[in-house]
TORKOL-4160 file (C-alpha; in steps of 0.2 Angstrom, whole numbers, padded with zeros to 4 digits, m for minus):
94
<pt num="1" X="0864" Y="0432" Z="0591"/>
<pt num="2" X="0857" Y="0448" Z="0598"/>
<pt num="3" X="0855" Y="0455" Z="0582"/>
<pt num="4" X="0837" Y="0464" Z="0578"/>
<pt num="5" X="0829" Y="0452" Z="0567"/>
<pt num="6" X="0834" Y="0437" Z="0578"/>
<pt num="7" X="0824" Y="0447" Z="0591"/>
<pt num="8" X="0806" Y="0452" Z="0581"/>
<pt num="9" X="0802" Y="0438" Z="0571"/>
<pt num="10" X="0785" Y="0447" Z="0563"/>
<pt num="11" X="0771" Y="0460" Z="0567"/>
<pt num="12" X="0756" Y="0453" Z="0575"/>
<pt num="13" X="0741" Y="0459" Z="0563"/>
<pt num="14" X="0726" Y="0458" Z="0571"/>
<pt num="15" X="0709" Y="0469" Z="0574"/>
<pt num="16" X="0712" Y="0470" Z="0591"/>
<pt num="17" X="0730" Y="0476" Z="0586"/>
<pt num="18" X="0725" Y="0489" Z="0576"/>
<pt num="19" X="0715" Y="0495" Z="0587"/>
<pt num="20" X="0729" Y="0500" Z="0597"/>
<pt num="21" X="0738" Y="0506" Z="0584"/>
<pt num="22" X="0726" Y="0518" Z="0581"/>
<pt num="23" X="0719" Y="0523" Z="0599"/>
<pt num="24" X="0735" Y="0522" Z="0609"/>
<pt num="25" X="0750" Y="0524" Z="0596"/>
<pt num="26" X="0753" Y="0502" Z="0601"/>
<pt num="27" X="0759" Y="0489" Z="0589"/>
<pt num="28" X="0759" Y="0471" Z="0592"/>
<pt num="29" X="0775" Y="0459" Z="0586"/>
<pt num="30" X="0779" Y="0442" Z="0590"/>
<pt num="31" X="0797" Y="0442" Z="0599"/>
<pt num="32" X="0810" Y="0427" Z="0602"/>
<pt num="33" X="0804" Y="0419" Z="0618"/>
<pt num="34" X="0821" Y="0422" Z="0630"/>
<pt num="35" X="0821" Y="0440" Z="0624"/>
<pt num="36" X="0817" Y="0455" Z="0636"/>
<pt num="37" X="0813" Y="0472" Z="0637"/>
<pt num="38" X="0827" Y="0480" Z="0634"/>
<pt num="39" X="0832" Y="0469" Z="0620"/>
<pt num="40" X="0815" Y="0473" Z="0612"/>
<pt num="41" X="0814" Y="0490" Z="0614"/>
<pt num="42" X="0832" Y="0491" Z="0605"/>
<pt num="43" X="0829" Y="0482" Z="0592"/>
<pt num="44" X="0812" Y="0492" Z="0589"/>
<pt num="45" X="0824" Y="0509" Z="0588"/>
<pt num="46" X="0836" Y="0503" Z="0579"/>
<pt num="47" X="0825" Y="0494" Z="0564"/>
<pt num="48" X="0812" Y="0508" Z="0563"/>
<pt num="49" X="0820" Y="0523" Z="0570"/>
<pt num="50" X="0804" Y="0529" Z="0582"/>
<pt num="51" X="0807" Y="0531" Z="0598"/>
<pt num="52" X="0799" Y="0517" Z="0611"/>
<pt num="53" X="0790" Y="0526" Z="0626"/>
<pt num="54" X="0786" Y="0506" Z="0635"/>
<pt num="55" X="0787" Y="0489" Z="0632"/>
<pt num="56" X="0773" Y="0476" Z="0637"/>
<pt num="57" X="0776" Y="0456" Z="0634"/>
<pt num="58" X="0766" Y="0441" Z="0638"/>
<pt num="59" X="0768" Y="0423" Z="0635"/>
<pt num="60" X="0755" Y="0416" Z="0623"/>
<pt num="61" X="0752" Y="0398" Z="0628"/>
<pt num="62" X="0751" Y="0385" Z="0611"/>
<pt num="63" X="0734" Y="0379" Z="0607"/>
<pt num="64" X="0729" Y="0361" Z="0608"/>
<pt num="65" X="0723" Y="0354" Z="0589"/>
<pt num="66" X="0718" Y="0339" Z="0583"/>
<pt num="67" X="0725" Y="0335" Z="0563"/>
<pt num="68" X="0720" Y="0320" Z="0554"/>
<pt num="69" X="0724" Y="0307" Z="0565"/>
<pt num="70" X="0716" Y="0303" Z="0582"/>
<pt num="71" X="0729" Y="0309" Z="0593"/>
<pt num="72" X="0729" Y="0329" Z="0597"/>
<pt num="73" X="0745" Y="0338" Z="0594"/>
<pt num="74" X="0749" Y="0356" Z="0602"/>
<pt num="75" X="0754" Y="0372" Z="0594"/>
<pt num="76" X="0772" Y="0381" Z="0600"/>
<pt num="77" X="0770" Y="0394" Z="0613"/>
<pt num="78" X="0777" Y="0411" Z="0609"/>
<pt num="79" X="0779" Y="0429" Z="0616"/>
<pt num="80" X="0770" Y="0443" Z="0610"/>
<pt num="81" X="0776" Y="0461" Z="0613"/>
<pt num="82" X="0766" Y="0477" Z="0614"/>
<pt num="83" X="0777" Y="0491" Z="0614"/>
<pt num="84" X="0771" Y="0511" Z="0615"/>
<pt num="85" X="0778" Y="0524" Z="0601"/>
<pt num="86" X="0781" Y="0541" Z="0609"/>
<pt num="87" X="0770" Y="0554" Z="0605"/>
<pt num="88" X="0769" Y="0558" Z="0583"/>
<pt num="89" X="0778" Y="0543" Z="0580"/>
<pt num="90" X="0769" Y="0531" Z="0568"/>
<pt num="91" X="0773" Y="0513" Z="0561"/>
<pt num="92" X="0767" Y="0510" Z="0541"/>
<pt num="93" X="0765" Y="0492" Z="0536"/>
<pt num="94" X="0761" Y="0489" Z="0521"/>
């Protein structure tokens, strides 16, 4: 269950994300919501082999949208994690 791909479900790729890749050595992924730091940042060193200096993690709320029909619907929420590399460390995504 605690496995590291149970844990980070994608890379969040944005502008604002690789931003902070490359001003503050930051990448953004979307995480299972009941995970935590810890979890995060283990799974990040074990499936990239980098060395994680912080972990940051916020909740993203679902969006309310309307489809075909008359009656709104709402997205799912999920958790979004920034985590910081250590120094020279650098992720490739291709």
């Amino acid at each position: 269950m605690n496995e590291p791909y149970d844990i980070i479900k994608t890379v969040h790729l944005t502008e604002k994300a690789s931003i902070l890749s490359e001003k503050h050595n930051q990448y953004v992924f979307k995480v299972r919501m009941n995970a935590n730091k810890v979890q995060i940042r283990q799974a990040i060193e074990k499936l990239f082999k980098k060395k994680v200096v912080r972990v940051n993690t916020t909740t993203v709320g679902g969006k309310f949208r309307r489809g075909r029909t008359q009656h709104p619907g709402r997205t799912s929420d999920w958790k979004k994690a920034i985590v910081t590399l250590a120094p020279g460390e650098k992720l490739e995504f291709a």
